[in-house]
C-alpha positions as CSV (number, residue, x, y, z in Angstrom):
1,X,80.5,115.1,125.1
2,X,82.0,112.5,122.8
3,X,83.7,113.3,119.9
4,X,81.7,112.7,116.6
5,X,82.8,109.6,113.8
6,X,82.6,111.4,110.4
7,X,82.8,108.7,107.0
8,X,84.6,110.2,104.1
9,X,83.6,107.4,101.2
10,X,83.8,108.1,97.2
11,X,85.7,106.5,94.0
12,X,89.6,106.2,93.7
13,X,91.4,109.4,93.5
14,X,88.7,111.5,94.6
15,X,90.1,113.3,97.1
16,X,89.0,111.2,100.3
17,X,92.5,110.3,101.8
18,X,93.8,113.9,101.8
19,X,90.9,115.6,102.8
20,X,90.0,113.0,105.5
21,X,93.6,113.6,106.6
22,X,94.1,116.6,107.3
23,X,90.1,116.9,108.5
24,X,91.3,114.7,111.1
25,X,94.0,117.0,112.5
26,X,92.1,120.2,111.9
27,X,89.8,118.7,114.7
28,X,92.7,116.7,116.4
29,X,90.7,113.6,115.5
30,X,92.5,110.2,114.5
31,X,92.8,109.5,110.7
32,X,91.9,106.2,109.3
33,X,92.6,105.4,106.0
34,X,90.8,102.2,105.5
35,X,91.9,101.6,101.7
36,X,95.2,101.6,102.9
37,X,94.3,99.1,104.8
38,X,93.1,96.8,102.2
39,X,95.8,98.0,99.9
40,X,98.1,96.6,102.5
41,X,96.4,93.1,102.8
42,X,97.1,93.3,98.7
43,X,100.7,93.9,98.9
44,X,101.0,91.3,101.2
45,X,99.4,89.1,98.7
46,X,101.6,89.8,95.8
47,X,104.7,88.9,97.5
48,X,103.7,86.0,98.8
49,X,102.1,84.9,95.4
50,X,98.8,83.7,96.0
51,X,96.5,82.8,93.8
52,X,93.8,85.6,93.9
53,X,91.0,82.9,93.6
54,X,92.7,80.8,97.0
55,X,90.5,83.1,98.8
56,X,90.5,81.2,102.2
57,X,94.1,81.7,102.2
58,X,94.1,85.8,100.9
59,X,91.3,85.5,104.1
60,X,93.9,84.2,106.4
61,X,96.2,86.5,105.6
62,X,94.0,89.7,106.5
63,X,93.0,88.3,109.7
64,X,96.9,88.0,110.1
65,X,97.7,91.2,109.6
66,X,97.6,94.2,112.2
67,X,98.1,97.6,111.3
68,X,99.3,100.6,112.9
69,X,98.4,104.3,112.0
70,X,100.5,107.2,112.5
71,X,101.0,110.8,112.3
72,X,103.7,113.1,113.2
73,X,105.2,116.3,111.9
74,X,102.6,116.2,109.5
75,X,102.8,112.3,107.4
76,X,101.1,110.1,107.5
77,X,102.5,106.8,107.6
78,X,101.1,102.6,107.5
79,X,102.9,99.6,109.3
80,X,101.8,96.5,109.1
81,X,103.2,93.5,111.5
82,X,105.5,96.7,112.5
83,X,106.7,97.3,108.8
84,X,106.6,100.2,107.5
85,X,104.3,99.7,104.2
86,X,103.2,103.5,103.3
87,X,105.0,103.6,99.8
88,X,104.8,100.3,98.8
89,X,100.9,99.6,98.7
90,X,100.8,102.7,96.7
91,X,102.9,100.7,93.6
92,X,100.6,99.9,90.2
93,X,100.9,96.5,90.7
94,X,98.8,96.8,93.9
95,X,96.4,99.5,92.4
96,X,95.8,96.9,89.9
97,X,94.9,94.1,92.1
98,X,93.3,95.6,95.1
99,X,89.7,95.8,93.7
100,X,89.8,91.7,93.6
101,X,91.2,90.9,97.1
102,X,89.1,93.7,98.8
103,X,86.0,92.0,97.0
104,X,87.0,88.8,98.7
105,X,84.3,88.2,101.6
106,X,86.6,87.2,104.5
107,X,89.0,90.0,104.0
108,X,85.9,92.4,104.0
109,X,84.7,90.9,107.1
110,X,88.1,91.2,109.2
111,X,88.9,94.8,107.9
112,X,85.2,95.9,109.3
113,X,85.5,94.4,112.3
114,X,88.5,96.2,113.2
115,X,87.5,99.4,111.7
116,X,84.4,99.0,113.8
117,X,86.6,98.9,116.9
118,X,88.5,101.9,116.2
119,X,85.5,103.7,115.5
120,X,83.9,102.9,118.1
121,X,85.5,105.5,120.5
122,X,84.4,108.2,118.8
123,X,86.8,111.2,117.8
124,X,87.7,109.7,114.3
125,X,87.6,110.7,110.7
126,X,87.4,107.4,108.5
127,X,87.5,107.0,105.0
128,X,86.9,104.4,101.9
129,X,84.3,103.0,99.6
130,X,81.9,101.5,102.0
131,X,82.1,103.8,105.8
132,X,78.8,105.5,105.7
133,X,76.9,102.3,104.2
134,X,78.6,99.3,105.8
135,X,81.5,100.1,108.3
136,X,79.6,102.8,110.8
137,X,76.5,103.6,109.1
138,X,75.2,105.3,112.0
139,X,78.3,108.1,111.6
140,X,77.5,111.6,112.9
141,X,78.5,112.9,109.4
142,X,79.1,111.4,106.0
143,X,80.7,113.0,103.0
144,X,80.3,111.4,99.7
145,X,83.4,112.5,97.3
146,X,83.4,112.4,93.9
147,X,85.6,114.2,91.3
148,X,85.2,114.0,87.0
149,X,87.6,111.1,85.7
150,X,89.9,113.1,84.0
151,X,90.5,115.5,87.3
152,X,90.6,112.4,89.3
153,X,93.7,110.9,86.7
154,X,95.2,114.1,87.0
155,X,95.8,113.8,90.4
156,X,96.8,110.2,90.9
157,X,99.1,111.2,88.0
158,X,101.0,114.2,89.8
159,X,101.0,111.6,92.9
160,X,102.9,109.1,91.1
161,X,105.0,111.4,89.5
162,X,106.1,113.1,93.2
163,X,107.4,109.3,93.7
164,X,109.3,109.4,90.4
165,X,106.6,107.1,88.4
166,X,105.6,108.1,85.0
167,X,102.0,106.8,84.2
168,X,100.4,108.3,80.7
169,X,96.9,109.8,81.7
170,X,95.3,107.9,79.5
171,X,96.0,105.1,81.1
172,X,95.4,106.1,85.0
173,X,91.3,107.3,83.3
174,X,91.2,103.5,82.2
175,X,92.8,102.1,85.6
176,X,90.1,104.2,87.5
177,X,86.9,103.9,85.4
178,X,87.6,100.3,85.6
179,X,88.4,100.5,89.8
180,X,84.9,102.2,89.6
181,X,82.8,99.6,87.5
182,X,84.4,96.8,89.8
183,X,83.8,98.6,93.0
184,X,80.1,99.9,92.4
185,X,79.3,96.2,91.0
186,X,81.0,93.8,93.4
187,X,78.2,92.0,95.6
188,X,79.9,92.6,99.0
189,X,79.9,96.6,100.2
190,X,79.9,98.1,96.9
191,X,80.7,101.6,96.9
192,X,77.7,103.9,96.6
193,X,76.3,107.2,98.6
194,X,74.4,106.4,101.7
195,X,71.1,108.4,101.8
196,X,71.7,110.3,104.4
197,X,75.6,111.6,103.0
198,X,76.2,114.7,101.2
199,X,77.7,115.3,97.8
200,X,80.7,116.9,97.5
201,X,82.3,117.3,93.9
202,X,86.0,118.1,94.5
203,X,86.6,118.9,90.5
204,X,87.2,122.6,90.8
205,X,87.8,122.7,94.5
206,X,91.2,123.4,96.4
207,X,92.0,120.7,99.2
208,X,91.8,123.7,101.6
209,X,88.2,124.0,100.4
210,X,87.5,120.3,100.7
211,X,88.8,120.7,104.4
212,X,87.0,123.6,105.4
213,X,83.8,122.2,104.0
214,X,83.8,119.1,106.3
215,X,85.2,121.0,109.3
216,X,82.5,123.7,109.0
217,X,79.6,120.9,109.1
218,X,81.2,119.2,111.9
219,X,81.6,122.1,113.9
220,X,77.9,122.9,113.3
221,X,76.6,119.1,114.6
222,X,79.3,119.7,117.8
223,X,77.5,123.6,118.2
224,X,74.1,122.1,117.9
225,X,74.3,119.4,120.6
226,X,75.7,122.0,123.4
């Protein structure tokens, strides 16, 4: 029987990356983190300088890049072109800017296609703004996240303070309400729920409880079909 594809999609700081994460090794599935995938197409962006609006170039550059996903003794880490990126497309400079490359239509258009390929094989948990509308719309499950602003700046707070950053709250509730105006308006993929996904407001709920949600639904589509 082939292992299902379950889409984890909702705003920044939602809960989707953890919950998708450690989803995927509840059921021994392979996690795939699809904003860090644009996050890493950002970064590469930034240090070479380009213009954000030299968008045949920024396109170039994500159909350059090849990423690699892995998982052992329990972190998960990025590499790009073999390079080890996990920390550094979680930086403010690339939170900023991230929302304008990923709008860009080439870079949309690479990172679907090879999200569609990974996909394809079934046994995955994947996550981001657009999975259950855009990327694999025909997944055997999709969650829809969402979290109140402030709960969603605390925890992107406590994350950046983990790494030794010190971001006023304030501050991370305007950084996301604006990340959530520019991704539920941008023309390509906006993020919104697909009809067929289910809520799931993480405010008050324990990652454990996030976790055990999704697992329990999936286990119930796997029971069903035998």
């Amino acid at each position: 029987m082939k292992k299902l594809v379950i889409a984890i999609d909702g705003p920044a700081a939602s809960g989707k990356s953890t919950t998708a994460r450690l989803t995927a090794a509840r059921l021994d599935y392979l996690f795939i983190d699809t904003g860090a995938m644009y996050r890493a197409v950002t970064l590469r962006a930034l240090e070479e300088q380009l213009d954000p609006n030299d968008e045949g170039r920024i396109g170039e550059l994500a159909d350059e890049t090849q990423f690699t996903f892995d998982q052992s003794k329990g972190e998960f880490r990025v590499k790009v072109n073999n390079r080890d990126v996990t920390h550094a497309i979680r930086s403010q400079a690339v939170t900023r800017a991230v929302s304008r490359i990923s709008a860009i239509k080439k870079v949309r258009e690479v990172m679907v296609e090879q999200q569609r390929r990974i996909a394809a094989r079934g046994g995955v948990v994947i996550e981001g703004r657009d999975i259950g509308t855009v990327v694999v719309p025909d997944a055997d499950l999709k969650i829809f996240l969402v979290a109140k602003v402030d709960e969603r700046a605390k925890r992107r707070r406590k994350e950046l303070h983990d790494r030794g950053i010190d971001v006023p709250a304030e501050l991370l509730v305007e950084e996301i309400e604006e990340r959530d105006r520019k991704d539920s308006s941008r023309e390509i993929s906006p993020l919104r729920k697909a009809d067929d996904a289910i809520e799931l407001d993480t405010s008050r709920l324990t990652v454990e409880q996030q976790v055990n949600y999704v697992v329990e639904k999936a286990n119930k589509i796997l029971k069903n079909r035998t």
